[in-house]
C-alpha positions as CSV (number, residue, x, y, z in Angstrom):
1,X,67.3,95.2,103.6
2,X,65.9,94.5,107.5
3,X,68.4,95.5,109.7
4,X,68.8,92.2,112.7
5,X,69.6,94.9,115.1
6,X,66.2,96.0,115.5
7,X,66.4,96.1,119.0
8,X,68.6,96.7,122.5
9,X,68.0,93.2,123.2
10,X,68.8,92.1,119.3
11,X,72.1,94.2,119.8
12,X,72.8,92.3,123.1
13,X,72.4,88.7,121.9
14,X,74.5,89.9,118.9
15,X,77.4,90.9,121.6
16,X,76.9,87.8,123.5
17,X,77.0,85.7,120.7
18,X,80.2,87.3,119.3
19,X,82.0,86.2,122.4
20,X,81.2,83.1,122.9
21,X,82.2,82.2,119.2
22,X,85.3,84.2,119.6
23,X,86.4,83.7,123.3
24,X,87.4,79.9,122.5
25,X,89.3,81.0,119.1
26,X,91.4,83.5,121.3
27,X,92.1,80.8,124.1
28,X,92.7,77.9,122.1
29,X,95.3,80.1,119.9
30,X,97.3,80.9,123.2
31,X,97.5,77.1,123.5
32,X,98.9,76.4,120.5
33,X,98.3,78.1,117.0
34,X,96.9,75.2,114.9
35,X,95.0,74.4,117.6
36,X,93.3,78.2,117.6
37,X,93.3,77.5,113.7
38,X,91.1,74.1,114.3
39,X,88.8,75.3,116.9
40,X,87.6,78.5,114.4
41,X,87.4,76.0,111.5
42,X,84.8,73.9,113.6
43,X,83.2,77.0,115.5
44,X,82.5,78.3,112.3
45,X,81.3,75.3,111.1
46,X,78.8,75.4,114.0
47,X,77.9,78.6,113.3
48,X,77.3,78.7,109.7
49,X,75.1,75.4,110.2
50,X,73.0,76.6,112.8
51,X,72.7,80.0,111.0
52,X,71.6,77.7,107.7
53,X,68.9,75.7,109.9
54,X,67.0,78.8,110.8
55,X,67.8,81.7,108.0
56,X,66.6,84.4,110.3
57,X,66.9,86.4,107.1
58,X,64.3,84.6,104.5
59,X,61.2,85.3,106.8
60,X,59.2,87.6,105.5
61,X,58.7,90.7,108.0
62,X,55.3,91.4,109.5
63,X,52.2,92.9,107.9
64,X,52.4,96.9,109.4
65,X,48.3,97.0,108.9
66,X,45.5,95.3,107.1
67,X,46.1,94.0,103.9
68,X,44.2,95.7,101.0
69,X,44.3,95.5,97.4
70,X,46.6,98.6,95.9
71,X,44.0,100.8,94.0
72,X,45.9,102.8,90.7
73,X,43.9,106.3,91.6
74,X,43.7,105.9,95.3
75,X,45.1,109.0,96.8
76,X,46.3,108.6,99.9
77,X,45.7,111.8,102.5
78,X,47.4,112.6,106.0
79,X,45.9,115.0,108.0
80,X,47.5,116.2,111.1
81,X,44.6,117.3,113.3
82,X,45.7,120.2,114.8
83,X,44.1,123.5,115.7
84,X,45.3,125.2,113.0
85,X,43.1,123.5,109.9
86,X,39.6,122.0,111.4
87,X,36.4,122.5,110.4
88,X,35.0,124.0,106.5
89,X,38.7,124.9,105.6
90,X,39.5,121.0,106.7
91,X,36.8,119.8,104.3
92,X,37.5,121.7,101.3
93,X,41.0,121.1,101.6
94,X,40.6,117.2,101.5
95,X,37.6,117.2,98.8
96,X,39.9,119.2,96.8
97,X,42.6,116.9,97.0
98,X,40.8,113.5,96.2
99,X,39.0,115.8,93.6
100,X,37.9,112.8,91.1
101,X,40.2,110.0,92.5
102,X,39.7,107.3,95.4
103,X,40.9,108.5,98.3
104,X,42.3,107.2,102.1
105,X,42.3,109.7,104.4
106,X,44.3,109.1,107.4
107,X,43.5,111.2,110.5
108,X,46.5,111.7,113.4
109,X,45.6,114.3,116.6
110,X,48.8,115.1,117.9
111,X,48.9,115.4,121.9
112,X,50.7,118.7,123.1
113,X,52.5,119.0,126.2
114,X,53.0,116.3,128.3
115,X,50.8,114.1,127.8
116,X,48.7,114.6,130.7
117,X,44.9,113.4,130.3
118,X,43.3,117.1,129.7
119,X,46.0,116.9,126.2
120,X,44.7,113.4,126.0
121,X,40.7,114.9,125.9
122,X,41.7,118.0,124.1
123,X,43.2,115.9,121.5
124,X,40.4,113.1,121.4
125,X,38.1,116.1,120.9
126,X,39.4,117.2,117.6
127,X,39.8,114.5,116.4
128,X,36.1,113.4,116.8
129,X,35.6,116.7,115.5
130,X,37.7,116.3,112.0
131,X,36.5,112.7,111.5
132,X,32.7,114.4,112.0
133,X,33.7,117.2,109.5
134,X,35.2,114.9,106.9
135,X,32.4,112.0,107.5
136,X,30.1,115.1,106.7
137,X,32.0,116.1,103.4
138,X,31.7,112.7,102.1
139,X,27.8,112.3,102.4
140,X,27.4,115.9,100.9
141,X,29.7,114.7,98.0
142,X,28.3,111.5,97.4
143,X,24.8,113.1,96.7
């Protein structure tokens, strides 16, 4: 279920929107109480309309990335670029895991510290060096 909240601005419109539907219930029940009863029942009828029209709910959400056909033996990898696993031990870790199956390897190089641009470099750099090292397993294995 997609939560309609998804956002600060989602949550404010939902706050607004609560009190303008309520704030003439409350009023027009200090006037009189059947009046406060007949102002909800055509509020509500406003609201449930409206809320009919657009069904905010039925769209479909948004494609996350691009749309490819699900593969049975496709195994899907995550490497996590750091320090600690890069070069030969990278390679024959992920050639033993998609070890006679399809594989998508997915490649993420963390930035330490604070994200100041020598962490930017230093984290550009090894990831250009796993994507060499794995790029390099893959023609060795294919031949």
């Amino acid at each position: 279920m997609r939560n309609p909240l998804e956002n600060e601005e989602a949550a404010f419109r939902f706050v607004l929107g609560t009190i303008a539907y309520l704030a003439p219930i409350v009023v027009a029940s200090w006037i009189s109480t059947w009046l406060g009863v007949l102002v909800f029942v055509a509020v509500t009828g406003i609201v449930v309309y409206r809320f009919s029209r657009s069904a905010p709910w039925r769209s479909p959400p948004a494609a996350a990335g691009p749309a490819r056909a699900a593969v049975e033996d496709t195994r899907r990898i995550l490497v996590v670029a750091n320090e600690t696993l890069l070069g030969d031990r990278l390679r024959e870790v992920v050639v033993r895991l998609a070890d006679g199956v399809a594989e998508d390897v997915l490649v993420v190089c963390p930035v330490r510290g604070h994200s100041t641009g020598r962490d930017a470099v230093a984290a550009s750099e090894r990831l250009r060096s796993a994507l060499e090292e794995l790029r390099g397993s893959s023609s060795r294995n294919s031949m």
